[in-house]
N, C-alpha and C positions, 0 to 999 in steps of 0.2 A: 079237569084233565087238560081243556083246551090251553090253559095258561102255563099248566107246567111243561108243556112240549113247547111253547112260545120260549118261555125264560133258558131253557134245553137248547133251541136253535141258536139264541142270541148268544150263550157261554158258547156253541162250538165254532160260532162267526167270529168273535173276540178272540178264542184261542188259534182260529187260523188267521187270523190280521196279524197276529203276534208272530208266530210262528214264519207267516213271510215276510213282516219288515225283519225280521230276525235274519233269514237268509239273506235279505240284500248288502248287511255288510262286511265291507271284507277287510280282513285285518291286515293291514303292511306290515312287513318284515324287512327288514333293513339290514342289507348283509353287508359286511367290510366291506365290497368294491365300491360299491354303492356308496358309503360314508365315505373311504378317500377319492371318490370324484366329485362329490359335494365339496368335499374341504380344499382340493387344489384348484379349486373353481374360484374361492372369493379372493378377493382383488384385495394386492398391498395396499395398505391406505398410500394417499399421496403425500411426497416427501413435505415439509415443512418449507414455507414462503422463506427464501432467501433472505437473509439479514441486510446484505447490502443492497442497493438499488443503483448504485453511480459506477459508472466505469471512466476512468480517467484516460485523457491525453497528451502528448507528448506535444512541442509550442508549435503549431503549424502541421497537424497531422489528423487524419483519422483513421489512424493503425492502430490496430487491438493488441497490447503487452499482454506478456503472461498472467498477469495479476490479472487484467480484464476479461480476457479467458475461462479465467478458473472461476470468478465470479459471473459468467455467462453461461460457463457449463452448467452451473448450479440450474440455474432462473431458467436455464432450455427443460431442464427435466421436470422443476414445478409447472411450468409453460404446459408441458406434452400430458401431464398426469391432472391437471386439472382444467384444462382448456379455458384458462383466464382470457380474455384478450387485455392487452397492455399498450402504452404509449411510448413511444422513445423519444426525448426531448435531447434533442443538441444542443448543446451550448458551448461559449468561447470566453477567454479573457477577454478585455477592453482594449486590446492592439486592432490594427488594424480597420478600417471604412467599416460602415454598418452593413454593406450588401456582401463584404466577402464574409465577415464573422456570419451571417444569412448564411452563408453559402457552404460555409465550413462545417458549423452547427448540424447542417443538412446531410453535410458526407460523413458527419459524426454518428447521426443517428440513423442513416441508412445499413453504416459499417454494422452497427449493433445487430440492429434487422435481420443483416445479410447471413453474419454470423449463427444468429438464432436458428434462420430457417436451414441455415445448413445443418445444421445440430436435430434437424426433425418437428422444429415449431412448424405450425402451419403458418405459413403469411397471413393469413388472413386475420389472426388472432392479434399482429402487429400493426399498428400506424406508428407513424415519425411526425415529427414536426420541431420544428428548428427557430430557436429565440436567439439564435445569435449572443451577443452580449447581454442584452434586458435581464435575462434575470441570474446576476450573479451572486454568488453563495460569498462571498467577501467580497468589499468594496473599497481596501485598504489598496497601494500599487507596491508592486515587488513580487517576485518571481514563489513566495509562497500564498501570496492571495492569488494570483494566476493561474497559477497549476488546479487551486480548488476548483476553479472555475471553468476551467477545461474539459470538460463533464458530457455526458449522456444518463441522462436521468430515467428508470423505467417508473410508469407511474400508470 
């Protein structure tokens, strides 16, 4: 008798352990508001890295044309949507002494910078840095090897 009131105790222990993890779960319900604040919650992916990387110069300038513009507007919004940091490299034709093509390079790629960060880039995601003439993308002389070489490179 003693054993079947044992095996009795143990089934009505077993059926109340069941009985309260039973009660501890609770079942979520997911109502429409619910689902579209989850859904306007996730994030457009980021637009796609700009094709072009070079903004060009007019001969003795670091004014940003239209064309350089539109290709910066691009490169601010990948900038701002994926928090790249990036380099701006100045560069010039082969006119001019080595310290002003320095110098010009330099107002080339700050122009980039200045621009970016007006568009919402963080500065801090930008450096510059300025080669002057050293490294040109054509090495032929004439006003269309020039021009290539008249450049801000983002890299």
């Amino acid at each position: 008798m003693k054993l079947k009131s044992m095996k009795l105790a143990l089934v009505a222990l077993a059926a109340a352990s069941m009985m309260f993890a039973g009660c501890a779960k609770k079942e979520v319900v997911e109502t429409s508001s619910s689902s579209s604040a989850s859904t306007s919650a996730v994030a457009a992916p980021a637009p796609a890295k700009p094709a072009e990387s070079s903004v060009y110069f007019a001969f003795d300038s670091s004014a940003l044309d239209a064309s350089a513009q539109a290709t910066l507007d691009a490169y601010a919004e990948w900038l701002k949507a994926t928090g790249t940091n990036v380099t701006v490299e100045g560069n010039c034709d082969e006119r001019g002494s080595r310290e002003y093509n320095l110098a010009l390079g330099q107002r080339r790629a700050d122009s980039v910078r200045d621009y970016l960060v007006s568009h919402g880039v963080a500065a801090g995601q930008i450096g510059t840095v300025s080669y002057g003439e050293e490294k040109p993308v054509c090495t032929a002389s004439g006003e269309a090897c020039w021009a290539q070489n008249r450049r801000a490179d983002i890299k």
